[in-house]
Backbone as a chain_set.jsonl record, in Angstrom:
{"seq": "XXXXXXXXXXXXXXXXXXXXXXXXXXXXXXXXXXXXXXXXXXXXXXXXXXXXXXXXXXXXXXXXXXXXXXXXXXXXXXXXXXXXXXXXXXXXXXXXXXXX", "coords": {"N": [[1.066, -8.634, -4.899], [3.852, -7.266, -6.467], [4.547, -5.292, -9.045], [6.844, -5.554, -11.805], [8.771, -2.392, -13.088], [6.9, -1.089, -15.76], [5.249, -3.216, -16.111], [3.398, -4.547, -15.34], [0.107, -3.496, -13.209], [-1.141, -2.548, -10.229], [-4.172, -2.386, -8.747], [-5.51, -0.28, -5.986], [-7.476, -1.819, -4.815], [-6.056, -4.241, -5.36], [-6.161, -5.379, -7.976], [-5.132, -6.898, -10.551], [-3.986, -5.835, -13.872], [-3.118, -4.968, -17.021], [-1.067, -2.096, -18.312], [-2.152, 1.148, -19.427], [-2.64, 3.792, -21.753], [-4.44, 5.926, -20.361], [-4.376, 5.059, -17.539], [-3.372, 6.412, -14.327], [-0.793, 5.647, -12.751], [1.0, 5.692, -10.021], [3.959, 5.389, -8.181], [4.549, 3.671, -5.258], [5.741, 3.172, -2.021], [6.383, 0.143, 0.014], [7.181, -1.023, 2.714], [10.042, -0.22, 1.596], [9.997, -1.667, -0.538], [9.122, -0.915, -4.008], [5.994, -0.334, -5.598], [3.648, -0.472, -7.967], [0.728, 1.618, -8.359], [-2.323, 1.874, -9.204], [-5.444, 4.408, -8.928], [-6.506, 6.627, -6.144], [-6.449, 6.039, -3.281], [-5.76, 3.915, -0.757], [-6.258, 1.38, 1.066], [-5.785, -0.068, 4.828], [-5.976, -2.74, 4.882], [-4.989, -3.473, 2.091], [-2.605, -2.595, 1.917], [-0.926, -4.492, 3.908], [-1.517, -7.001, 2.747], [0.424, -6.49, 0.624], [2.241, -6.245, 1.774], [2.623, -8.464, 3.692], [1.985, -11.038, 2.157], [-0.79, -13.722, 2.101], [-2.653, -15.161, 4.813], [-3.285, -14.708, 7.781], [-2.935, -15.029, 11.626], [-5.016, -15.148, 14.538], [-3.243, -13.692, 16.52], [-1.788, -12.025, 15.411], [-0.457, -8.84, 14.375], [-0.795, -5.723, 12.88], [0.736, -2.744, 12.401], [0.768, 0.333, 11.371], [2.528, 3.077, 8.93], [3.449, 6.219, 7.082], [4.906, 8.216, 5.084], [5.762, 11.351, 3.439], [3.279, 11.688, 2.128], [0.442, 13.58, 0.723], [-0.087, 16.956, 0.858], [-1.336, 18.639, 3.488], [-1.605, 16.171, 4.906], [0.955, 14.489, 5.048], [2.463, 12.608, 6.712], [1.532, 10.356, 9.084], [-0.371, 7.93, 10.89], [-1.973, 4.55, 9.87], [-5.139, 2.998, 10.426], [-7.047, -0.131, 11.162], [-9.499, -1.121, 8.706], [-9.725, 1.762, 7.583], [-8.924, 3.631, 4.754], [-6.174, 5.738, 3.287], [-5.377, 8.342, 1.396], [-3.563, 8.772, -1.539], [-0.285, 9.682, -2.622], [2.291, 9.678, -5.476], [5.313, 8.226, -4.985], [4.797, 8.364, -1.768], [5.556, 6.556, 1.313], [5.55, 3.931, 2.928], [5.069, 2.114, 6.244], [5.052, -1.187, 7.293], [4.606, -2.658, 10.118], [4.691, -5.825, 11.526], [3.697, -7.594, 14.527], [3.809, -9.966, 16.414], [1.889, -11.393, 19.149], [2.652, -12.794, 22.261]], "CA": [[1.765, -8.719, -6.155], [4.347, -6.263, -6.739], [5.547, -4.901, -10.135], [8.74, -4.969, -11.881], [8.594, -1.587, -13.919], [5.481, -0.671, -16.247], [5.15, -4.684, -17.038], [1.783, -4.744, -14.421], [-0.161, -2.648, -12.462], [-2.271, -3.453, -9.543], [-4.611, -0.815, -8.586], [-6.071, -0.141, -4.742], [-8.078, -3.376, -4.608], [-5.143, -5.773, -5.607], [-6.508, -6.034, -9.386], [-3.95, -6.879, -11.733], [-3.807, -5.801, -15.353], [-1.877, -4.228, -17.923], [-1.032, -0.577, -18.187], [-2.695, 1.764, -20.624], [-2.161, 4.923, -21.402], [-5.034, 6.462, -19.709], [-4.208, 4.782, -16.642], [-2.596, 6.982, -13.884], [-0.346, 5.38, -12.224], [1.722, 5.801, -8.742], [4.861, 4.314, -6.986], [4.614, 3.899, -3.531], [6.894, 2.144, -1.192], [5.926, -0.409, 1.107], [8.529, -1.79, 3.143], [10.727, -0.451, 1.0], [9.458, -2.056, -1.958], [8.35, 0.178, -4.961], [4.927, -0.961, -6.105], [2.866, 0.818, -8.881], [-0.484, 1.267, -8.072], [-3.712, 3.008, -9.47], [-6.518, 4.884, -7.783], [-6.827, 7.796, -4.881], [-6.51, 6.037, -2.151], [-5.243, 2.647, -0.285], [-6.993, 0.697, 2.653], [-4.911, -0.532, 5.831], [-5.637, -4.233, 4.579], [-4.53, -3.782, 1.054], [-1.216, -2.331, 2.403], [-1.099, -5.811, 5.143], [-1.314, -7.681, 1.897], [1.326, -6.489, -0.184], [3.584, -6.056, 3.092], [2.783, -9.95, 4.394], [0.828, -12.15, 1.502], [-1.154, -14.459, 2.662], [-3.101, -15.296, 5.854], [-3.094, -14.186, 9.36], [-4.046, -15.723, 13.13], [-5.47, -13.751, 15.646], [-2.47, -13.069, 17.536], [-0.811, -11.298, 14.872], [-1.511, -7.634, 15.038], [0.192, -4.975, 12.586], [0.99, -1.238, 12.613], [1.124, 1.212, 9.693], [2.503, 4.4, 9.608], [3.795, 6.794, 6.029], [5.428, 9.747, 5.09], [5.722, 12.1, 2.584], [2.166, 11.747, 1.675], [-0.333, 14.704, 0.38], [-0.113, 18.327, 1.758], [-2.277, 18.171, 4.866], [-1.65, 14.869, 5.625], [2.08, 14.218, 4.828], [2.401, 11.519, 8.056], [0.404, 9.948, 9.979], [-0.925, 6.411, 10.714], [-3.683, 4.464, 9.062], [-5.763, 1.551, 11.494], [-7.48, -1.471, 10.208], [-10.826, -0.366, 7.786], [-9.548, 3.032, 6.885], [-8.17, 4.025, 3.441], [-5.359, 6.799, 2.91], [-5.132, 9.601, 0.017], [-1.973, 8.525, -1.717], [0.731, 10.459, -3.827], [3.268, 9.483, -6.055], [6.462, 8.805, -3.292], [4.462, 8.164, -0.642], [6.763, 5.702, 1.973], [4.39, 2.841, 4.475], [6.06, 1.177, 7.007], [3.66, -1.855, 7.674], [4.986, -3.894, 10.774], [3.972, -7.378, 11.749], [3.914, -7.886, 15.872], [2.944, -11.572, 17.098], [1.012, -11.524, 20.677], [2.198, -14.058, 22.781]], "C": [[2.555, -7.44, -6.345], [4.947, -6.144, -8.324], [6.539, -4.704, -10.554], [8.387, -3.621, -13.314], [7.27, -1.257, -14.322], [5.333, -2.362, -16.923], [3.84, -4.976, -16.599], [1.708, -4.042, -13.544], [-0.74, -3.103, -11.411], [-3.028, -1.82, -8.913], [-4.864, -0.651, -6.837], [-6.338, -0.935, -3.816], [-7.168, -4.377, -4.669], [-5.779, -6.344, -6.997], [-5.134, -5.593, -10.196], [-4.429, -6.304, -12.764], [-2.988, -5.08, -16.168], [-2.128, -3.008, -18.071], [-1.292, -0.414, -19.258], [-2.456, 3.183, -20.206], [-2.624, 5.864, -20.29], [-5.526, 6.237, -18.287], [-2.817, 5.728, -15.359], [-1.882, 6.227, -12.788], [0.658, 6.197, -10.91], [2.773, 5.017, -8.389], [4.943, 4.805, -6.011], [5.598, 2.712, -3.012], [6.398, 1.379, -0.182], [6.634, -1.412, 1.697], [10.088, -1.863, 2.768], [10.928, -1.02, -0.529], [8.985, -1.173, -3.005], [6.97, -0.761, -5.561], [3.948, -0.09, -6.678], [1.519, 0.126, -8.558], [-1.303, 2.415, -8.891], [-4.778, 3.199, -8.452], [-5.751, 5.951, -6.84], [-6.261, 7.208, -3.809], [-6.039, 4.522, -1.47], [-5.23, 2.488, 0.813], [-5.644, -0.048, 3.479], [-4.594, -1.855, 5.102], [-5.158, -4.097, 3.227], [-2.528, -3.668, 1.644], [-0.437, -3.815, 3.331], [-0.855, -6.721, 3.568], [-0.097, -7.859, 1.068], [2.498, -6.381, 0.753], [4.103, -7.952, 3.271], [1.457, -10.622, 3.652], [0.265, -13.11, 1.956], [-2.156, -14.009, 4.33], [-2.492, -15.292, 7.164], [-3.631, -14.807, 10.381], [-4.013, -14.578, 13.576], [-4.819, -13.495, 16.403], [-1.302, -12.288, 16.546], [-1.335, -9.881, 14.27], [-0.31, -6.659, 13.414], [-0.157, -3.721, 12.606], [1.569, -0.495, 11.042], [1.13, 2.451, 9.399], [3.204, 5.015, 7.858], [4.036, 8.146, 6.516], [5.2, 10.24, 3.726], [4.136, 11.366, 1.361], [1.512, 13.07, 1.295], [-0.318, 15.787, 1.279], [-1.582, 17.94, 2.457], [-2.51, 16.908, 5.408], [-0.027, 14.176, 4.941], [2.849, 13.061, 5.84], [1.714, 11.436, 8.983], [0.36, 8.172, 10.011], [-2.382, 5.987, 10.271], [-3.646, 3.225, 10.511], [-6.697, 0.736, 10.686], [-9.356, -0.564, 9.583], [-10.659, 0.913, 7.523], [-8.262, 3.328, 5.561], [-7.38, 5.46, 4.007], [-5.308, 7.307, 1.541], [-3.514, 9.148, -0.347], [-1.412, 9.262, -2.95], [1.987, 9.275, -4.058], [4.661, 9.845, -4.88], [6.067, 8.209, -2.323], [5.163, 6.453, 0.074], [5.721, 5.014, 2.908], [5.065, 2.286, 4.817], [5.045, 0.112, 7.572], [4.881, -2.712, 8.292], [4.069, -4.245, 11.47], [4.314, -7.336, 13.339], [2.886, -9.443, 16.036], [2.925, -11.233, 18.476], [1.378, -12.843, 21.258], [1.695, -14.342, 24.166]], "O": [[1.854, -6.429, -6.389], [5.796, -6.953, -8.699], [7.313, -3.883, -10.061], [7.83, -3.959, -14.358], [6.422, -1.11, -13.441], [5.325, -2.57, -18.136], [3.1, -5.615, -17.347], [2.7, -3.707, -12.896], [-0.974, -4.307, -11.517], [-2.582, -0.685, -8.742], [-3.871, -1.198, -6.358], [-5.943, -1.04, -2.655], [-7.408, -5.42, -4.061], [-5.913, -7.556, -7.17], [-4.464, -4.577, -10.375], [-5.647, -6.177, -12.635], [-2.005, -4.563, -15.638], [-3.297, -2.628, -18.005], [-1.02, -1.2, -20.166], [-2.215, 3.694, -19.112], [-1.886, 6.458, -19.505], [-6.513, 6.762, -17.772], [-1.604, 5.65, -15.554], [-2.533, 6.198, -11.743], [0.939, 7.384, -11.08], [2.512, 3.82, -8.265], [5.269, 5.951, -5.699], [6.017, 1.686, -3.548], [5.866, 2.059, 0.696], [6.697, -2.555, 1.244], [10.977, -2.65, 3.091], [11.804, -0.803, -1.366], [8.097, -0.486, -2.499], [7.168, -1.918, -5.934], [3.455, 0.866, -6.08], [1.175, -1.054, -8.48], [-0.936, 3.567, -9.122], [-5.019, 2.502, -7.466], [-4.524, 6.057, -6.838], [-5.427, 7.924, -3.256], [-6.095, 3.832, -2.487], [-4.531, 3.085, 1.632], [-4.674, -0.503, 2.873], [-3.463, -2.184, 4.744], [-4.604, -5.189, 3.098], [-1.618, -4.496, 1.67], [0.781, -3.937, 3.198], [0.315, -7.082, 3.434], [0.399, -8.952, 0.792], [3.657, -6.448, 0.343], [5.181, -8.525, 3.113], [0.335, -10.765, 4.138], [1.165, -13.738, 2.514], [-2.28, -12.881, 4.807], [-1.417, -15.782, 7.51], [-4.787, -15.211, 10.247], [-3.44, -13.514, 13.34], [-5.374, -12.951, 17.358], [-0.156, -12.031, 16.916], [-2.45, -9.78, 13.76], [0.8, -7.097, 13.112], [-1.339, -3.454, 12.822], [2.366, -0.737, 10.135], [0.097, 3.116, 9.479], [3.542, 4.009, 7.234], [3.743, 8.852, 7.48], [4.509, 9.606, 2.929], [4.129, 10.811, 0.262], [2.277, 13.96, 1.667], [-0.534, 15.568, 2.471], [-2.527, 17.242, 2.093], [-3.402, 16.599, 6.197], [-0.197, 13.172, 4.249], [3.983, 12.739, 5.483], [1.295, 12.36, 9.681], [0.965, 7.398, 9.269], [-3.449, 6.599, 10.258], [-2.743, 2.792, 11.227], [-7.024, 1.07, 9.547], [-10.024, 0.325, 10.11], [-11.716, 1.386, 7.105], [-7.038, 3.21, 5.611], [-7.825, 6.146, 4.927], [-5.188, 6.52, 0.602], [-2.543, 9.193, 0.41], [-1.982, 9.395, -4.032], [2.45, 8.416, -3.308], [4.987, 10.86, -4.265], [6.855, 7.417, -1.806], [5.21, 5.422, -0.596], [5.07, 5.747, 3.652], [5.884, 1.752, 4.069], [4.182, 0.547, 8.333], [5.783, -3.268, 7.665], [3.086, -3.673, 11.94], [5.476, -6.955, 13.484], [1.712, -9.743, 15.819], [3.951, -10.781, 18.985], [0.754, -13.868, 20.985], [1.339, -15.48, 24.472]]}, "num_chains": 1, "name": "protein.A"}
């Protein structure tokens, strides 16, 4: 689910709800996309989600790489079951490869 403006948030997990004040929000880019998120941090598969909704077969593999992320870790790649530290900015390039 991506957001248009401060109209919905989605936080880490992929929970919707409405913004409050004492909610800190983030835009991050994913694919190019701006998408406000809450929380620290954001897992390979949440990123896979908001890149390519929906379901996957087992010959489809993806790769996920960011920039301008947090001092001491400003680029790098994430791999499937590991979360990333995310800043305000921060850029993911999540591509899709099919195995044939």
């Amino acid at each position: 689910m991506y957001s248009a403006g401060a109209r919905s948030v989605i936080d880490s997990e992929g929970r919707g709800h409405a913004p409050e004040a004492q909610v800190k929000q983030k835009t991050i880019y994913v694919n190019t996309r701006a998408v406000q998120i809450e929380g620290h941090e954001i897992s390979f598969e949440r990123l896979v989600e908001l890149a390519y909704p929906g379901s996957h077969g087992d010959e489809v593999t993806f790769t996920i790489s960011y920039t301008d992320g947090p001092e001491g870790h400003e680029s790098g790649s994430l791999t499937p079951h590991h979360s990333v530290e995310v800043k305000n900015g921060m850029i993911f390039d999540v591509i899709r490869t099919v195995r044939s």
